[in-house]
Structures are given as C-alpha cells and as structure tokens.
FILUM-714385 format. One line per 2 residues: number of its first residue (from 1); their letters; for each residue x, y, z of N, C-alpha, C. Coordinates in pm, whole numbers, plus 50000, padded with zeros to 5 digits. Layout:
BEGIN
NUM> a> X,Y,Z,X,Y,Z,X,Y,Z | ...
***
This chain:
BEGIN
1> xx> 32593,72825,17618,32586,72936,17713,32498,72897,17832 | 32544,72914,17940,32500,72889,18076,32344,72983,18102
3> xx> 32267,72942,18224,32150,73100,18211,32233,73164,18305 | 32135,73242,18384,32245,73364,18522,32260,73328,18604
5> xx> 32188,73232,18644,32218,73155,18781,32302,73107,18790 | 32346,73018,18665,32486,72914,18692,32620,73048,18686
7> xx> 32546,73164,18589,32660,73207,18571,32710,73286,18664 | 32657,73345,18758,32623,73433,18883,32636,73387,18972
9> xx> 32630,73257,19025,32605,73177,19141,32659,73170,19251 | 32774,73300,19243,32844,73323,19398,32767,73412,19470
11> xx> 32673,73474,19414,32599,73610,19444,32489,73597,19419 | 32434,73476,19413,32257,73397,19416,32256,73319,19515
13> xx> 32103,73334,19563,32119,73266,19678,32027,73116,19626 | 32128,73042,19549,32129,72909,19515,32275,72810,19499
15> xx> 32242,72711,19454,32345,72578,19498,32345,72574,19353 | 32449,72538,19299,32429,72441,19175,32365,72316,19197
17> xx> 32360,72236,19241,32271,72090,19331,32109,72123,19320 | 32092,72248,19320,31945,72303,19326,31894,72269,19174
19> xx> 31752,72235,19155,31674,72209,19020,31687,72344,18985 | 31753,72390,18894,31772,72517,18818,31660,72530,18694
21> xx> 31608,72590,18709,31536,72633,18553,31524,72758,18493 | 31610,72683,18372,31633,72808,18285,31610,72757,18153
23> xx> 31613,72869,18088,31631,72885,17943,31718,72953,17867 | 31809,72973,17948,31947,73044,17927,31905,73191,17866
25> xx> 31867,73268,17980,31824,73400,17987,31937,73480,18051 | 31928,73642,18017,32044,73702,18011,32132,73781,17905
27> xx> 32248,73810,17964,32341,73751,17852,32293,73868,17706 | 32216,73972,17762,32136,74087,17653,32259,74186,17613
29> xx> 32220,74237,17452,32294,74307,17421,32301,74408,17504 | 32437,74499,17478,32417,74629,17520,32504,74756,17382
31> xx> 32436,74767,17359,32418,74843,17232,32455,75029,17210 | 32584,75034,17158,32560,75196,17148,32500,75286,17061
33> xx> 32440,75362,17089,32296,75431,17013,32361,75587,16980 | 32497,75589,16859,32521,75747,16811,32433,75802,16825
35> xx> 32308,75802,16784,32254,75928,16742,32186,75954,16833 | 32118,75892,16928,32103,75948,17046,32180,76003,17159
37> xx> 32318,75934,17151,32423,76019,17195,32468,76129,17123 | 32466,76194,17029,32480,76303,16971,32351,76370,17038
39> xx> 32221,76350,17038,32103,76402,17069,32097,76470,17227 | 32193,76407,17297,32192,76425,17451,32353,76516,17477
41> xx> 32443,76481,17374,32591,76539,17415,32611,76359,17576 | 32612,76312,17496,32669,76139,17613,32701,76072,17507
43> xx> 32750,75950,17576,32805,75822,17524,32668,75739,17594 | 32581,75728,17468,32442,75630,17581,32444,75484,17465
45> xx> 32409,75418,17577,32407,75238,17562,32254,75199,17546 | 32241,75086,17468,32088,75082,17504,32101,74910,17547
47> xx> 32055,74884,17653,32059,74718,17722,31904,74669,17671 | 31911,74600,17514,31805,74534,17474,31782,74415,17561
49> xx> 31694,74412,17661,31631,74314,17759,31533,74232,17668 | 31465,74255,17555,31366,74201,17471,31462,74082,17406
51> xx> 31588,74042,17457,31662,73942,17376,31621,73846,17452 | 31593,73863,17574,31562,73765,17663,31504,73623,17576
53> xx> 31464,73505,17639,31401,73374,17559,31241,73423,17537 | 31133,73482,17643,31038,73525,17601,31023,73671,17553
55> xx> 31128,73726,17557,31149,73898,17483,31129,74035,17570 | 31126,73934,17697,31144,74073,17812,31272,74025,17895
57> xx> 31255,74174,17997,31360,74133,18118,31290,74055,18247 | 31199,73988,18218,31111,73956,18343,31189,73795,18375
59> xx> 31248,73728,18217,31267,73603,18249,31354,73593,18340 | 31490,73697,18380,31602,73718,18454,31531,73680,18589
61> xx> 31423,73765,18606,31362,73711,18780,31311,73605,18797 | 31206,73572,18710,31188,73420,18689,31214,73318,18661
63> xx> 31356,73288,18627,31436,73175,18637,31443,73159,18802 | 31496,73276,18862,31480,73285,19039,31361,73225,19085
65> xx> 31267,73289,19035,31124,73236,19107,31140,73136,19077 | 31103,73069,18979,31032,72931,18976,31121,72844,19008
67> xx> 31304,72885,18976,31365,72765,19033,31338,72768,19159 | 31335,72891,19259,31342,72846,19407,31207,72793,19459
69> xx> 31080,72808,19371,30961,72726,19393,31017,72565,19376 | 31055,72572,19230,31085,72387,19202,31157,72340,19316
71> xx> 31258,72399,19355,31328,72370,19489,31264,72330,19612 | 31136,72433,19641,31045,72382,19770,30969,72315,19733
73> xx> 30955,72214,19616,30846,72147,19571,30745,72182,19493 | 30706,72274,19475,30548,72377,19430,30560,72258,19298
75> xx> 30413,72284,19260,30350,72225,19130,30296,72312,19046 | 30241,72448,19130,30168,72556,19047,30272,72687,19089
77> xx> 30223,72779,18998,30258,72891,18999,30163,72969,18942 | 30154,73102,19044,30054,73191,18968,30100,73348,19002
79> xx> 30062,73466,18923,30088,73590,18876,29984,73706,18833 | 30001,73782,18877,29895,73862,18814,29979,73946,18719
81> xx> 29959,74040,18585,30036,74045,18515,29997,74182,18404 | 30048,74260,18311,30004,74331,18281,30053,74260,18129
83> xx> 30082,74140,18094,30136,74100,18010,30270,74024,18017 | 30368,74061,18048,30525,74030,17997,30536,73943,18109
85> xx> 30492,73947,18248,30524,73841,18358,30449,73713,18331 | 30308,73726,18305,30231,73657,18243,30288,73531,18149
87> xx> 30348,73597,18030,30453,73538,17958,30567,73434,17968 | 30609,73494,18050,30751,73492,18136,30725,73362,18286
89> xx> 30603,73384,18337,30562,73264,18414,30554,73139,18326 | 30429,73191,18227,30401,73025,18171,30516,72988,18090
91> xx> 30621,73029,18028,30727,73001,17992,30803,72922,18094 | 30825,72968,18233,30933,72877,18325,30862,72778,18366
93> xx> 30745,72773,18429,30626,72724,18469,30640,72586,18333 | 30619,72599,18223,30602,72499,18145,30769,72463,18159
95> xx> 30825,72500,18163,31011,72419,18154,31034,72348,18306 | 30950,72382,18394,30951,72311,18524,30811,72196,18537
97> xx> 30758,72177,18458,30655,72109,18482,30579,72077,18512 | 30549,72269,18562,30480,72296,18651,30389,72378,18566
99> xx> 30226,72365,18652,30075,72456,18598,30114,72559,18635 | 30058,72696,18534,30045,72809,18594,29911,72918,18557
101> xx> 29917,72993,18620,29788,73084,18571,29812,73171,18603 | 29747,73289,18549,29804,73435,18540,29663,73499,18545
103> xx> 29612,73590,18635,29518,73711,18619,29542,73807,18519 | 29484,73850,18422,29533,73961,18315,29424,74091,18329
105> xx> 29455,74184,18377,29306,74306,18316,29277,74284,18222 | 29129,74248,18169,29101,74227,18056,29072,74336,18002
107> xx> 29122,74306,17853,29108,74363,17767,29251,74480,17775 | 29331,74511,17849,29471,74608,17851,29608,74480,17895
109> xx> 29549,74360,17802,29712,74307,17839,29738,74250,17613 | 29856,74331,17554,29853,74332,17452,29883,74240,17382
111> xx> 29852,74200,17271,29821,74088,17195,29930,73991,17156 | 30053,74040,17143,30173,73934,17151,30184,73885,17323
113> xx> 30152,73950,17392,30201,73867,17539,30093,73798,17614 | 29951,73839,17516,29831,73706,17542,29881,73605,17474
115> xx> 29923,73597,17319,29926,73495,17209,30041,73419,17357 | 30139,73458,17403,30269,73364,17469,30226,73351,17588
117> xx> 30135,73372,17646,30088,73271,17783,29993,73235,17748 | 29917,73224,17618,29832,73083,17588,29928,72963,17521
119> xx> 30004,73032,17473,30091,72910,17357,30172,72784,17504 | 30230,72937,17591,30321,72800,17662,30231,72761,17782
121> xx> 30108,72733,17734,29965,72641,17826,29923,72690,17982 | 29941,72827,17974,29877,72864,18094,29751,72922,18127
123> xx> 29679,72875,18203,29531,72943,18237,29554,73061,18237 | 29478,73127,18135,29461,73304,18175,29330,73337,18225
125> xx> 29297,73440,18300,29227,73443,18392,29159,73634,18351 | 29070,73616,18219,29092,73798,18231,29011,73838,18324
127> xx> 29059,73953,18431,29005,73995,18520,28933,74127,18471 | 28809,74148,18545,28721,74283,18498,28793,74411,18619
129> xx> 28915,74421,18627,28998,74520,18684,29116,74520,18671 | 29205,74637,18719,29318,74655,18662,29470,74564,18763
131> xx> 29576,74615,18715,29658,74508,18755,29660,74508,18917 | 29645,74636,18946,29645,74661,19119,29557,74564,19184
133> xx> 29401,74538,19097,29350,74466,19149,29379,74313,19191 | 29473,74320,19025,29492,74167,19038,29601,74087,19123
135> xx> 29677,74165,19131,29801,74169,19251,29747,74111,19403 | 29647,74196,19428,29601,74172,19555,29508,74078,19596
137> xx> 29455,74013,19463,29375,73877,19457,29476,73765,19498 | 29569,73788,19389,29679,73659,19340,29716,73629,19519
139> xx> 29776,73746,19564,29831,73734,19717,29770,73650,19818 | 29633,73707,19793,29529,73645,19911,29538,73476,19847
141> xx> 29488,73473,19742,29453,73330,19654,29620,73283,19715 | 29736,73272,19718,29875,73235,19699,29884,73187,19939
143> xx> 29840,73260,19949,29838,73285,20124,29734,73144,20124 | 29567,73105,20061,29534,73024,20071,29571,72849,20023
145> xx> 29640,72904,19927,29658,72767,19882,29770,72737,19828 | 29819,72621,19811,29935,72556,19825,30030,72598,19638
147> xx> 30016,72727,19624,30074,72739,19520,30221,72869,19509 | 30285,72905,19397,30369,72978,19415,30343,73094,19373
149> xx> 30362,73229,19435,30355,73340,19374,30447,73391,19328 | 30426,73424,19176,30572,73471,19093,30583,73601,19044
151> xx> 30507,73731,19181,30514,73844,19093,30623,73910,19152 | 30651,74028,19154,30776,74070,19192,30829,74102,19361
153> xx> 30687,74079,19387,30679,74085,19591,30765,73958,19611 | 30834,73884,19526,30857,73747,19551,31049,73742,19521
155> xx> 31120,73772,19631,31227,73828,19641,31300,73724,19534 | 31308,73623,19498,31378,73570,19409,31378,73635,19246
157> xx> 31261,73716,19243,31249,73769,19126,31375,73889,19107 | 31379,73967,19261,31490,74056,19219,31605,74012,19252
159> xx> 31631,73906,19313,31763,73832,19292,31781,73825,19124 | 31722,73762,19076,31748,73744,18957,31751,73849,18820
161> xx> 31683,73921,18840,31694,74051,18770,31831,74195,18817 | 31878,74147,18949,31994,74250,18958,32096,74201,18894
163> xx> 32095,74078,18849,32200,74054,18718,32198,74123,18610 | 32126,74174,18574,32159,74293,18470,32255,74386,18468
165> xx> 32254,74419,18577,32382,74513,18624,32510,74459,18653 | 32519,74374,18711,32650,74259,18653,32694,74284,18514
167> xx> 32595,74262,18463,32626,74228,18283,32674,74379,18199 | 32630,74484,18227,32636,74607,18229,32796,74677,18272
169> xx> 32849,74667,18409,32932,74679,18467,33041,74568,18391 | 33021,74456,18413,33164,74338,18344,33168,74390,18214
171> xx> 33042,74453,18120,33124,74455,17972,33159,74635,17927 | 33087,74722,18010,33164,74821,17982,33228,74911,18074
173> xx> 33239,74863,18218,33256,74936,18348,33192,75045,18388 | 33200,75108,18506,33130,75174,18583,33057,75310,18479
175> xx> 32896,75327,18490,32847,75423,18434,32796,75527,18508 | 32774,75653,18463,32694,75778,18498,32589,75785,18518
177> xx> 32497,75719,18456,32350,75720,18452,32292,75581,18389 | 32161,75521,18465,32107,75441,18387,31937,75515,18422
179> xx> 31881,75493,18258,31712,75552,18262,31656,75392,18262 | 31520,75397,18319,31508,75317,18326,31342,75283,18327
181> xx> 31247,75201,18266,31085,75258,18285,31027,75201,18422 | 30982,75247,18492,30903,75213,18622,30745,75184,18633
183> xx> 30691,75040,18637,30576,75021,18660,30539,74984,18786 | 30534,74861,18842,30532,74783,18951,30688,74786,19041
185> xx> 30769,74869,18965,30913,74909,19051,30972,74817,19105 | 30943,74641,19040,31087,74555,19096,31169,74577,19052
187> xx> 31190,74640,18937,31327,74626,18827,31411,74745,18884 | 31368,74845,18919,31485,74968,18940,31501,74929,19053
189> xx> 31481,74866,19134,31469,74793,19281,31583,74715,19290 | 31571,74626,19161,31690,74503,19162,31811,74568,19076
191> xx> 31772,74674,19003,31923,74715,18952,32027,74742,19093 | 31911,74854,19149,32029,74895,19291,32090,74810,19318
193> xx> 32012,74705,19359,32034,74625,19417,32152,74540,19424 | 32177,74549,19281,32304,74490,19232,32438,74549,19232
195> xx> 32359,74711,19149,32481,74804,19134,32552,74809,19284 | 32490,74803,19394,32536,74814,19554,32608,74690,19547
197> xx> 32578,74569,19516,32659,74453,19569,32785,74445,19484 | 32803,74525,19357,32927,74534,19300,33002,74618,19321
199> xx> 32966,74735,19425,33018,74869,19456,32999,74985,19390 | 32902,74966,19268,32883,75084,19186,32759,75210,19235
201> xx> 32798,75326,19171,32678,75374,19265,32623,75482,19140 | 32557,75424,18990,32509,75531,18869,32438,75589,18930
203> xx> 32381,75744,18887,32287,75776,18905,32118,75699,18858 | 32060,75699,18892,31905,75583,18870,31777,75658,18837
205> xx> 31756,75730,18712,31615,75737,18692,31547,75706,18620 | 31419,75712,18719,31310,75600,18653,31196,75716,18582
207> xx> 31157,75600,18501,31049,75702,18436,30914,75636,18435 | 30793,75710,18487,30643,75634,18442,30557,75720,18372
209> xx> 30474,75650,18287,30368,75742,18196,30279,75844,18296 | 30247,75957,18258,30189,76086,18312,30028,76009,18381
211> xx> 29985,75938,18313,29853,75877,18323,29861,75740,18452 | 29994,75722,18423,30024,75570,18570,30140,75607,18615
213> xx> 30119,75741,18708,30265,75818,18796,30260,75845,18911 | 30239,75697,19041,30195,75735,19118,30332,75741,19209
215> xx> 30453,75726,19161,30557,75760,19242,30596,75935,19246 | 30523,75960,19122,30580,76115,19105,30471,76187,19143
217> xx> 30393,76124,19174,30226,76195,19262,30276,76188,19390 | 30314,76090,19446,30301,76050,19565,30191,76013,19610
219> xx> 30092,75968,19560,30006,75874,19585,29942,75759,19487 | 29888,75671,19478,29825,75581,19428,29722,75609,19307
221> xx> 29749,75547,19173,29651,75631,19114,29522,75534,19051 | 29374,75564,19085,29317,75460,19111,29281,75388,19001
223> xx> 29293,75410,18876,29250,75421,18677,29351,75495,18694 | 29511,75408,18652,29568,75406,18570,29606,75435,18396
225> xx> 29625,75483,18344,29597,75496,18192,29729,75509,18126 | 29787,75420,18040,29844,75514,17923,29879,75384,17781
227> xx> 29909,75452,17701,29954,75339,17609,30086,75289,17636 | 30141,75301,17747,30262,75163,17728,30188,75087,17874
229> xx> 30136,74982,17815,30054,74903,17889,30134,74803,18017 | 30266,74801,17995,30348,74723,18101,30379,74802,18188
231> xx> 30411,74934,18204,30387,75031,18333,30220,75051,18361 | 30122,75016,18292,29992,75078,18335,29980,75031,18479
233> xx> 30011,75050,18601,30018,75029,18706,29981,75180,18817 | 29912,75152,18914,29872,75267,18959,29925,75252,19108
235> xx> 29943,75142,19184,30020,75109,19320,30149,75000,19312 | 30247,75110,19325,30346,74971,19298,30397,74911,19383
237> xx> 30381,74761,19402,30420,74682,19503,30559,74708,19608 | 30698,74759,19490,30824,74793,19549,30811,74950,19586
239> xx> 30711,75020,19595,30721,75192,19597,30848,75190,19713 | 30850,75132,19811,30909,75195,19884,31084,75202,19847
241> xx> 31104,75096,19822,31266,75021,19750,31295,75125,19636 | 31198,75141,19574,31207,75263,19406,31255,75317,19482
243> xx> 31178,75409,19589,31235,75531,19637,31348,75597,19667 | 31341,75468,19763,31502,75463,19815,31607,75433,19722
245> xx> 31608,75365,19623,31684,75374,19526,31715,75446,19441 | 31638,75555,19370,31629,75706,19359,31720,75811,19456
247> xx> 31662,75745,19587,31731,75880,19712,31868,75865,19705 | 31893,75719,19755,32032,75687,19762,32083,75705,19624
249> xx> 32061,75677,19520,32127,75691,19397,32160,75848,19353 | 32089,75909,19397,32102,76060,19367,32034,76094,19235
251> xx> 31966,75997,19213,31827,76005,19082,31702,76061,19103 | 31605,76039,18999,31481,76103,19037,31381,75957,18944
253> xx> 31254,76006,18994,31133,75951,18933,31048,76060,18878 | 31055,76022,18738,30973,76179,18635,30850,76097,18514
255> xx> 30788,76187,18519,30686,76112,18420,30735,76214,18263 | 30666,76116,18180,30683,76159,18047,30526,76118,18013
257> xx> 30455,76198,17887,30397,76154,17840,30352,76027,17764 | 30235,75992,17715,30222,75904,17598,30265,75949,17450
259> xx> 30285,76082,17442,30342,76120,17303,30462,76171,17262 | 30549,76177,17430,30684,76135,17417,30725,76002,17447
261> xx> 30641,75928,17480,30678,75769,17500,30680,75738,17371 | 30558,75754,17292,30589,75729,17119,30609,75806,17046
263> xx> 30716,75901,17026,30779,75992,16969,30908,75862,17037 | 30957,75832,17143,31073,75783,17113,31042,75629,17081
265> xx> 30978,75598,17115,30871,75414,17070,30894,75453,16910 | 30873,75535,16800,30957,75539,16651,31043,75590,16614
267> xx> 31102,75651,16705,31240,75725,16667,31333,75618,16692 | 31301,75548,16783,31426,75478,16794,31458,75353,16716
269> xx> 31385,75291,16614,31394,75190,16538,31427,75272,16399 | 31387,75364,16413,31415,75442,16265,31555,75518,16270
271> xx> 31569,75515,16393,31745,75586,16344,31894,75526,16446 | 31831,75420,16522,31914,75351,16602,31929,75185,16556
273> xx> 31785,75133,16452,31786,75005,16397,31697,74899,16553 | 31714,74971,16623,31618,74899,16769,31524,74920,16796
275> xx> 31372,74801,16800,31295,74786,16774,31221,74776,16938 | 31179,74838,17026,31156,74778,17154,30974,74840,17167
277> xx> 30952,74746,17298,30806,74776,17358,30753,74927,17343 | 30673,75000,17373,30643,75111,17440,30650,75129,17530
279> xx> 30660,75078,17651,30677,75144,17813,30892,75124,17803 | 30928,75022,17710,31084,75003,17744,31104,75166,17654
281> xx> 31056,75215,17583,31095,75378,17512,31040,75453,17655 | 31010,75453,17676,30974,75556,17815,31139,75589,17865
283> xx> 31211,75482,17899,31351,75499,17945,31443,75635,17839 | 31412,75589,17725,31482,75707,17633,31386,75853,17591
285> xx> 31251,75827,17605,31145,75940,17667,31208,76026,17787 | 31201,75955,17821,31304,76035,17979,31396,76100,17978
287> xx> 31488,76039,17890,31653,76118,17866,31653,76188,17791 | 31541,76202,17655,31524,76317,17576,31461,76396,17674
289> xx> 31329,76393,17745,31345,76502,17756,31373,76613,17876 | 31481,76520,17978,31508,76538,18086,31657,76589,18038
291> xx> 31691,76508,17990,31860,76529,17940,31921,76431,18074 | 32068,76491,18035,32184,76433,18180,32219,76538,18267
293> xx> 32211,76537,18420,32175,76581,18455,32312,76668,18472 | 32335,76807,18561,32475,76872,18596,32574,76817,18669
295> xx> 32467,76692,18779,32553,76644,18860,32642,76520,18807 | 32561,76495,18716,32636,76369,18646,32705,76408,18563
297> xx> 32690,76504,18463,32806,76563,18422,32948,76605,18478 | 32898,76643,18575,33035,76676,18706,33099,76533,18730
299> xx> 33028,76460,18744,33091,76322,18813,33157,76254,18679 | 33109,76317,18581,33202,76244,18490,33334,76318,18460
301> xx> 33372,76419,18510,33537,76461,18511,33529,76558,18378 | 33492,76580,18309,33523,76629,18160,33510,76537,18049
303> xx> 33444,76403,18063,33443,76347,17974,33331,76311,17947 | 33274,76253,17851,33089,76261,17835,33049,76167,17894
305> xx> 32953,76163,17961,32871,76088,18073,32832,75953,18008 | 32818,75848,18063,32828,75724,18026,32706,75701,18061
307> xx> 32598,75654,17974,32443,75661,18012,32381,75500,17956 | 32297,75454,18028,32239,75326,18016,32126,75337,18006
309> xx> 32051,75298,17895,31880,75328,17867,31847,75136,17872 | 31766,75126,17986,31722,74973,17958,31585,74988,17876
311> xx> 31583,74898,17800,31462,74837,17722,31432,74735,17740 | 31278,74694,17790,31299,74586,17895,31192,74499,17804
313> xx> 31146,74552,17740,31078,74426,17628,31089,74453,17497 | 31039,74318,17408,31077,74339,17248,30950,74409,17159
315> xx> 30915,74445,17075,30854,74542,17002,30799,74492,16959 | 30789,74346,16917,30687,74244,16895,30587,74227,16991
317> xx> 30614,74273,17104,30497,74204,17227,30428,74250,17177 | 30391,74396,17127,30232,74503,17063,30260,74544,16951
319> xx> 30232,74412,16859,30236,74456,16746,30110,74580,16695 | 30000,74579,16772,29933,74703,16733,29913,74819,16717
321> xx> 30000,74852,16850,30022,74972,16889,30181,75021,16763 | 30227,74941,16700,30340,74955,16614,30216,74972,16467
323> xx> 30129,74883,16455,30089,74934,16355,29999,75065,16331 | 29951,75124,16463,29899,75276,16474,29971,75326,16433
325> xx> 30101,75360,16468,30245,75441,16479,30287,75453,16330 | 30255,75359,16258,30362,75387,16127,30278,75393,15959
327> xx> 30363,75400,15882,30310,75391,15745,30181,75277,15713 | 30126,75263,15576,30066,75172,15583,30182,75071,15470
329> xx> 30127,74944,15435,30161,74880,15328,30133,74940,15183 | 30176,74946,15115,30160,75019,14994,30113,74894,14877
331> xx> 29988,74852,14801,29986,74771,14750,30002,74802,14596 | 30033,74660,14510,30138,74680,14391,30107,74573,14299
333> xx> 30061,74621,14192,30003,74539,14082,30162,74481,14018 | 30181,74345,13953,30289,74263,13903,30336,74367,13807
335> xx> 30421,74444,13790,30422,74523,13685,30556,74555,13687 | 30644,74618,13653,30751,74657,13658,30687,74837,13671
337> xx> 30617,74900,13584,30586,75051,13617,30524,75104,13739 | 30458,74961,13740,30372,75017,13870,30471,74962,14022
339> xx> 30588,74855,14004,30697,74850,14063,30749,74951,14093 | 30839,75041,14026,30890,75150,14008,30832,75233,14080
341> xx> 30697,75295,14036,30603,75353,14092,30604,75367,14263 | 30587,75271,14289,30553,75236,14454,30741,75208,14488
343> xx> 30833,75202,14410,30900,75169,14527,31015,75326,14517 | 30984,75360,14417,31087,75516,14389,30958,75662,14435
345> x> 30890,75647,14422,30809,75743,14471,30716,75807,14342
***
C-alpha cells in the first residue's frame, strides 16, 4: 500500500521525483457505529484516524511537512505540541534523517505520546507553559534559524490532512454531517479544504472542551483546561479558516464538557468495540448532545442523515486517563472456586 501522497498526487502539491516520506499513512477505517446511530435516529460512521502509523491523524500532515522540508533540504525539524504532533514529528523526522525537537507543556502532554517522541529520538523540550506559549516560541526560534517548522501554520500539514476527506467521500459518497474535535483548528481547516476541492459541501461541526473554547467564546482563553489534553489549546493558530469553514459549511463550533467528553471517551468502546483518545470522543460528545441538526435532516430528502464522527487519535496515547475511567483488575488466587468466583460474579 502506497502513503497519500503517492496516492493523491494529482491534488498535492508534489512530484513523484520529490524525496517522499512516508510510512504509508492514511488509508483509516471508516467504521459504522449501530448503536450510536440508533442513539441519534442517523446512519453515523466513525473515521478511526488512531490507525494511522503513530495512532493519530497528525501523520496525514506530516508526511506533507517533512517531505516538503526534505525537499528544500532542512536537517531539523521542530514543533511545539500538546502530544500527538510531537509524536508524529519525531516519527517522520527519524524516517527522513532528520533531528527533531518538540516543546511540550510540561507536565499536560500524556504519557503514551511522551513514551513515542522519546522512543523515535527526539529532543523534548518540557516547557513551564502551555501550548499557546509554545507555538509562539517554536515560530520565533524557526524565523531564526535554519530549521523546519512542522506545526500546523505550516501549509503542507493541511495539504496533507485534507486527504481524509478524499478517503471518506471515494468509500462511501457524499455525507450530511461530519463532527469533528477542534484544538489548534488545522484539521477542520483541511477537511474543508478538501471537501471544496472534491465538490462536496457536509455540514462541519467542530467541537472544543468547555474549559479550552475559545472559538465559542470568541476570544482567547488564557489557562486553558480540560481532560482531553490534545484540544487543551486556548489560541488557535487556524481560528480564522475554522471559522470560515463552519460559516461556509453551514455548521457550528459548540463546546461540550469534560464529563460528556468521558461519558462518550467509555461509551464508545463498550458498545461500539472502538477504543479512541479523549479529545477524538469530543466529536461523538457533540453529536450526543447536540444531535443532527433540522437542516441536515432536510438536506437529506427523507432518508437518515449520513454522519461522520472523526477520531483523530488511538486510546492508547492516555493510557491513564483510561485507567481513571474504568473498573479495576480483579485479583485471583489459582483455584478453580475462587476462578468461578471472580469470573461469574
């Protein structure tokens, strides 16, 4: 299997001739979720992005980035990160041969997506502020010196991530709605982005935690807070593109809580079998408890609205926040009674 670039490549702005680097990213399930379509009255899909090679949707942009860095030469690459880009850099970054380093807020970037930008050898950098801060370091630091910036201000990233919607559209055709979680707002940025270059026009809403909602404030929020730590973002670099992608789409930007983010962060592995991040449940947070909307119902003719929930990382990235959430281990002496015991109730 090819990655998206080769496979996309009439509608990337690359050559095959170009140093491509990939890891054959893409290419994510898209999954139908009964019982949440019974739950809403739709036909809803869920686009597991956590299939990706490092377990988000970030690698889709960063095959873009770093190939079109390897292309101008670069040796480094650097990111500021709330985790999953972090990841997702030193992953391409090490397949190009290239150094990278990543700013992290210390202490709020979660423990599977530290363990994968130390493993694939990148300087982490924990910063004593949050990601806003670190964004605006990386920029200045990237303006001084001869390195690449791979966060989402870095248009190859949403080249490469509006392939999702390609993939979406070719395997089940045109939809009603896609939910979608909003942190730093490249991703609902690059869906448009796409859905426009294929002619499609879903409705688009995004969702951010009540605690990091500065699109649904309308302003900047300065301490950020919530437990899905990959939206914890308080200024988002694309605000303006979200917007407009919302306006034009005929969508909205709505916050949900942290205890409807995890109300659907365990509902949905327990009765759909899909296991995803906490900020990627925000997307189905949203649709519970927003629903579909009248207008999209209308646009679907009489037939049930065709709905797309992206999940944009895997459920492994925080394994902690999974072990707050659930049962404990039940421990069990060699026994057959005391077998029984613990496993029949």
């Amino acid at each position: 299997m090819a990655g998206l670039i080769e496979r996309y490549i009439d509608r990337l702005p690359f050559e095959l001739s170009d140093p491509i680097v990939s890891i054959e990213e893409g290419s994510t399930p898209l999954v139908p979720a009964p019982r949440l379509s019974e739950r809403v009255n739709a036909d809803v899909y869920l686009k597991i992005e956590g299939a990706n090679p490092t377990g988000s949707f970030k690698d889709r942009g960063m095959t873009g980035a770093v190939s079109a860095a390897a292309r101008e030469g670069a040796k480094a690459v650097i990111c500021a990160s709330t985790g999953n880009t972090a990841a997702s850099a030193a992953a391409y970054a090490a397949r190009a041969g290239m150094t990278c380093a990543v700013l992290v807020p210390d202490g709020k970037i979660a423990a599977g997506k530290l363990a994968q930008a130390l493993i694939y050898g990148a300087r982490v950098i924990a910063l004593a502020g949050n990601f806003d801060v670190a964004l605006k370091l990386v920029r200045e630091l990237a303006d001084r010196h001869p390195i690449s910036l791979v966060n989402s201000v870095n248009d190859f990233r949403i080249e490469g991530q509006k392939t999702a919607s390609f993939e979406i559209i070719d395997e089940i055709g045109s939809i009603d709605v896609m939910c979608i979680p909003v942190g730093n707002a490249g991703n609902i940025t690059a869906y448009w982005k796409g859905y426009k270059e294929y002619g499609e026009s879903p409705e688009l809403n995004g969702y951010q935690a009540e605690g990091a909602a500065p699109l649904v404030l309308g302003h900047p929020v300065e301490h950020p807070e919530t437990v899905a730590s990959a939206i914890r973002i308080g200024n988002p670099a694309r605000w303006e593109e979200a917007m407009a992608a919302v306006t034009e789409s005929r969508g909205q930007i709505r916050a949900v809580s942290d205890a409807e983010i995890l109300d659907a962060y365990t509902w949905l592995p327990a009765n759909e079998g899909v296991f995803c991040e906490p900020a990627s449940a925000a997307s189905v947070a949203g649709l519970l408890k927003y629903g579909v909307s009248d207008a999209a119902r209308e646009r679907a003719e009489g037939q049930r609205p065709k709905v797309v929930c992206i999940l944009t990382g895997n459920g492994l990235k925080d394994p902690d926040t999974a072990f707050d959430n659930v049962g404990s281990v039940i421990p069990c002496a060699p026994e057959m009674s005391a077998i029984e015991a613990a496993v029949l109730g």
